[in-house]
ZAMARGU-4260 file (C-alpha; in steps of 0.2 Angstrom, whole numbers, plus 5000, padded with zeros to 4 digits):
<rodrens>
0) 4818/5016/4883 | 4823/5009/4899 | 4834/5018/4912 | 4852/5010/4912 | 4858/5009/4929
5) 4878/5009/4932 | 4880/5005/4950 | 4874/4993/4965 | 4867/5009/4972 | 4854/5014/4959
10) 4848/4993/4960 | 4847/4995/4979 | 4838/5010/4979 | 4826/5005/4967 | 4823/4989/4976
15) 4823/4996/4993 | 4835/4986/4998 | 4852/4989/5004 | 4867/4989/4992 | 4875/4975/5000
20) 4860/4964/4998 | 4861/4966/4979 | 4879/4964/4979 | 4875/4944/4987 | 4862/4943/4973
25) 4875/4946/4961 | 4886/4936/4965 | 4876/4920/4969 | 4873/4921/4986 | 4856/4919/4991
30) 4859/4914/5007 | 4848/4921/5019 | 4839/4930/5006 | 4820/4928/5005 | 4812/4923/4988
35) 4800/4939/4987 | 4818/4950/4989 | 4826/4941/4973 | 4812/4941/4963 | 4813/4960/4965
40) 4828/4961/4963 | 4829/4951/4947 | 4814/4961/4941 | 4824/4979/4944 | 4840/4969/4934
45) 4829/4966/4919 | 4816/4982/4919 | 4833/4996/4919 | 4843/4986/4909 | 4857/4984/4921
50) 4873/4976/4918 | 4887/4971/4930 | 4904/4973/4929 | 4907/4957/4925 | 4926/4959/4928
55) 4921/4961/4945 | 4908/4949/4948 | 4922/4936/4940 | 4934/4942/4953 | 4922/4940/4966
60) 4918/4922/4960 | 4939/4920/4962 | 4938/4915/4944 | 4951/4929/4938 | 4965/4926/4951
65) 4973/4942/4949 | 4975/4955/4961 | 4979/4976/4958 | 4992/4982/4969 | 4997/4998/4968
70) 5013/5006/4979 | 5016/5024/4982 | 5034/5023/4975 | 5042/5007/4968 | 5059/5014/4968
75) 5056/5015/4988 | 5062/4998/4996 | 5049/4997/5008 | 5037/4999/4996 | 5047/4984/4987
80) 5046/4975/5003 | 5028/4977/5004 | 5021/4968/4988 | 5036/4953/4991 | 5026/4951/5009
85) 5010/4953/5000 | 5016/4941/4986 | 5019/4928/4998 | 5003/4925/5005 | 4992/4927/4987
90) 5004/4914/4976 | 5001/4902/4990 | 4984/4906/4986 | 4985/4903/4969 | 4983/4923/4966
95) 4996/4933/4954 | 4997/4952/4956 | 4999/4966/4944 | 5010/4978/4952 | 5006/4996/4949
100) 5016/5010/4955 | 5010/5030/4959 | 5028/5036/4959 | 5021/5048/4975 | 5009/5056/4961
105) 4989/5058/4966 | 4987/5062/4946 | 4995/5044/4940 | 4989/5033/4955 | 4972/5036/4950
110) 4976/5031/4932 | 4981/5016/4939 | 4968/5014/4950 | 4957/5017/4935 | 4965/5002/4924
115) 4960/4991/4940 | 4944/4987/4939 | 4948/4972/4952 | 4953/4967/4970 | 4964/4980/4976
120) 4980/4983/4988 | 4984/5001/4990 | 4998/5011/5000 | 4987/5028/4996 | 4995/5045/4993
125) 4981/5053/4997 | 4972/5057/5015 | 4955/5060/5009 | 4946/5045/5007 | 4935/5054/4994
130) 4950/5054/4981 | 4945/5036/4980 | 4928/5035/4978 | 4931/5026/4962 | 4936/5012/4971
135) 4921/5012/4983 | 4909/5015/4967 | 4918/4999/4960 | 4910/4988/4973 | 4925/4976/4973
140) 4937/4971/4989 | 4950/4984/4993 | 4963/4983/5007 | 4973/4998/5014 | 4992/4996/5018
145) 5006/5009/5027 | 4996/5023/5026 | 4978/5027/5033 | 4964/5036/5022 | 4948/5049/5030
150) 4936/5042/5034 | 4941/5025/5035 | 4929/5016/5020 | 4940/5000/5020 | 4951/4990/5031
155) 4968/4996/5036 | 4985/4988/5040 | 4997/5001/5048 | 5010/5004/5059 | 5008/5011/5076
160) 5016/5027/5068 | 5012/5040/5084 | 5015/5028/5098 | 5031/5022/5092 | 5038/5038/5087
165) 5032/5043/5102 | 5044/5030/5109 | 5057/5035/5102 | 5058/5053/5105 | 5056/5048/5125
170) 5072/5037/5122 | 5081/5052/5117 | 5076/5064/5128 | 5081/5052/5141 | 5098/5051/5134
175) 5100/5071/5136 | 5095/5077/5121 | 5086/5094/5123 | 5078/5099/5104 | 5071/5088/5090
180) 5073/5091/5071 | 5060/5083/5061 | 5066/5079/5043 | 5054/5076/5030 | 5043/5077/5015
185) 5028/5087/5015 | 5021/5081/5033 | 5003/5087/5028 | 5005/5072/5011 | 4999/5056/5021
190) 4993/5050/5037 | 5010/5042/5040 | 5020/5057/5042 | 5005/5067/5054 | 5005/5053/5066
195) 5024/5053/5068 | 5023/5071/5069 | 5011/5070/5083 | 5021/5056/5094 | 5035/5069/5094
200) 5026/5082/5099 | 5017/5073/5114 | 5035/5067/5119 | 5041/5084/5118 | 5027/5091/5129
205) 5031/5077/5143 | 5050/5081/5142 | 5049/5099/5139 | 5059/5098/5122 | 5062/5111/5107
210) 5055/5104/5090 | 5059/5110/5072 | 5053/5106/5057 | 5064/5103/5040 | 5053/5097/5024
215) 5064/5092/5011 | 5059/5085/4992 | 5068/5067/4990 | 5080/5072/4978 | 5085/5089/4987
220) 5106/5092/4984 | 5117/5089/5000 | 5118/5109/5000 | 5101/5112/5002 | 5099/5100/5016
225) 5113/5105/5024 | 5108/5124/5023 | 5091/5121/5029 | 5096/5111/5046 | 5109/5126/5047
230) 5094/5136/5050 | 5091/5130/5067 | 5096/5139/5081 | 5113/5131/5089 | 5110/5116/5081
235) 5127/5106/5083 | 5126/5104/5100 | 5127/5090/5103 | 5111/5088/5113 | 5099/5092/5094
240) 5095/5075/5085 | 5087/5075/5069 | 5073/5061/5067 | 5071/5058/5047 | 5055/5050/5045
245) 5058/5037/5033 | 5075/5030/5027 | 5075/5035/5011 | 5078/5053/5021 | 5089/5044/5032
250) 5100/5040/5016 | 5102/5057/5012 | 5103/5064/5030 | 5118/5052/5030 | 5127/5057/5015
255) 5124/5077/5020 | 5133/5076/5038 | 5146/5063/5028 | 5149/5078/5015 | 5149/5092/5029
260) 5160/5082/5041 | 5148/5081/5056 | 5152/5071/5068 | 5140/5059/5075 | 5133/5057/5089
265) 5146/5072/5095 | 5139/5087/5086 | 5122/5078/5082 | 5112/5064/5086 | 5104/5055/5074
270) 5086/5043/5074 | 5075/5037/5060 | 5056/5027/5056 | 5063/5014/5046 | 5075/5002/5045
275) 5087/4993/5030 | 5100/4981/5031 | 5112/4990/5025 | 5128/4993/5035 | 5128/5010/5042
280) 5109/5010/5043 | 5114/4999/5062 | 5123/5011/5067 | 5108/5022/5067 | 5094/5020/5082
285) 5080/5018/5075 | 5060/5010/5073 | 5061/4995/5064 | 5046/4994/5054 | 5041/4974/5044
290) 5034/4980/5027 | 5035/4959/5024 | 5023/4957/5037 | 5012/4972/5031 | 5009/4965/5013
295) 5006/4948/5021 | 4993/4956/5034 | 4985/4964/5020 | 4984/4951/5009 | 4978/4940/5020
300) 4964/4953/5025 | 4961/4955/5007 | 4957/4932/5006 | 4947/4935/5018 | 4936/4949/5012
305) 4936/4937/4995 | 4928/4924/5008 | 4915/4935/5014 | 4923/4936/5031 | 4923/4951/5040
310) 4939/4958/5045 | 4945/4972/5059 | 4943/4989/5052 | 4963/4993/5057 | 4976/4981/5059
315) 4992/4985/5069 | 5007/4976/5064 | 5022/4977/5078 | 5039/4986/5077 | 5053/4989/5087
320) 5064/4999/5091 | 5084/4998/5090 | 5096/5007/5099 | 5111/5009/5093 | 5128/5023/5096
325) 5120/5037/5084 | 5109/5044/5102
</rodrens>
């Protein structure tokens, strides 16, 4: 009985040729290709038994016009923000999207990626870029968004995350501010959250500043946050600001100091990643990210994969940063 090949690998190896080449033959593109490669090409096909996905050979022939996307939290409005700007650009391109969410759970996301055996945006919980294999084994386009994975197997839209929080840190420090409080979710989750870390640690080594770390879960009580910044030494002294990494935090960093009576920017300072519309949030300084602009980016990368275009490896999409009284 013949050997039943499952992926573009096992055709390539058995070919000798390289996965990509078969990838063209499956698709129809014979481009470039030299009679004597397809004919054993075709042969291996037809000798193992082989069978494609035709989901995705359907998907790459733009015949299905649905795209997976899948967001770390949907609850999150930058997350939400993220799929409207990603929207934008694929219904003008006659794409719909199913929208998947992980709910900042490695276990469900890859259920979902599992159930998306198509073209692919994903805001990854994950660093490791092995935890996605799956998606690599699946021989389908897939664009990264917000955060990075290691190595770097697909294009990647992102922030500068360590420059500007680099940035901002210097803005503070140049406002007299002598130790930073870093308040976050576990740092060592996503790539997002290290390189913010690290721009306020290479500011704090140019200006000589104290930094403490505060990891908090997102639904930690007013108490517990309040306890835990309590913790650091001399902290309302007027020249400690806490930076919350993402405004989510910022949210509830707000409604602690509200709760507590601390006064701001008297006792504390405060900054933030992340930026909302919302009334109080300007009268935070702060990075203002564009998720808008990082769904477009990505799906615009992601047309263009569908194309057979090459695209940059990482994508930098600008912020800026706000000043405002909290500093």
């Amino acid at each position: 009985m013949a050997k039943q090949y499952t992926t573009i690998n096992d055709i390539a190896h058995a070919a000798g040729v390289s996965k990509t080449t078969v990838s063209r033959y499956l698709n129809g593109h014979f481009e470039r290709m030299s009679e004597q490669t397809r004919q054993k090409i075709a042969q291996i096909i037809e000798e193992t038994g082989y069978q494609a996905n035709s989901q995705a050979q359907a998907l790459s022939h733009r015949q299905s016009h649905l795209i997976g996307m899948v967001v770390a939290d949907i609850e999150n409005i930058f997350s939400s923000l993220l799929f409207k700007g990603a929207d934008q650009v694929l219904a003008a391109a006659d794409y719909s999207i199913m929208l998947m969410n992980a709910n900042n759970s490695a276990t469900l996301e890859r259920r979902q990626l599992e159930r998306l055996i198509k073209l692919r945006i994903l805001q990854p919980s994950l660093l490791n870029a092995d935890a996605y294999q799956l998606l690599a084994d699946a021989q389908v386009p897939t664009t990264i968004v917000d955060r990075k994975v290691t190595p770097a197997k697909w294009p990647q839209v992102v922030t500068d995350n360590q420059g500007y929080s680099k940035l901002l840190v210097d803005y503070a420090a140049r406002q007299g501010f002598q130790q930073v409080v870093v308040l976050s979710e576990a740092i060592n989750a996503n790539s997002a959250r290290l390189e913010r870390l690290a721009g306020v640690q290479a500011a704090a080594k140019e200006h000589d500043l104290t930094v403490h770390q505060v990891e908090i879960a997102h639904d930690e009580p007013t108490g517990s946050i309040y306890a835990k910044l309590a913790q650091v030494p001399d902290w309302l002294n007027g020249r400690t600001v806490i930076y919350a990494f993402k405004g989510t935090l910022l949210t509830r960093l707000m409604e602690t100091l509200a709760e507590f009576n601390v006064q701001i920017p008297k006792e504390i300072g405060v900054m933030a990643f992340d930026d909302w519309d919302w009334d109080w949030a300007k009268l935070i300084t702060t990075i203002q990210q564009d998720p808008q602009q990082l769904g477009q980016v990505a799906a615009k990368n992601l047309l263009a994969l569908l194309d057979h275009q090459e695209v940059p490896a990482t994508t930098l999409v600008d912020s800026q940063i706000m000043v405002r009284k909290s500093l």
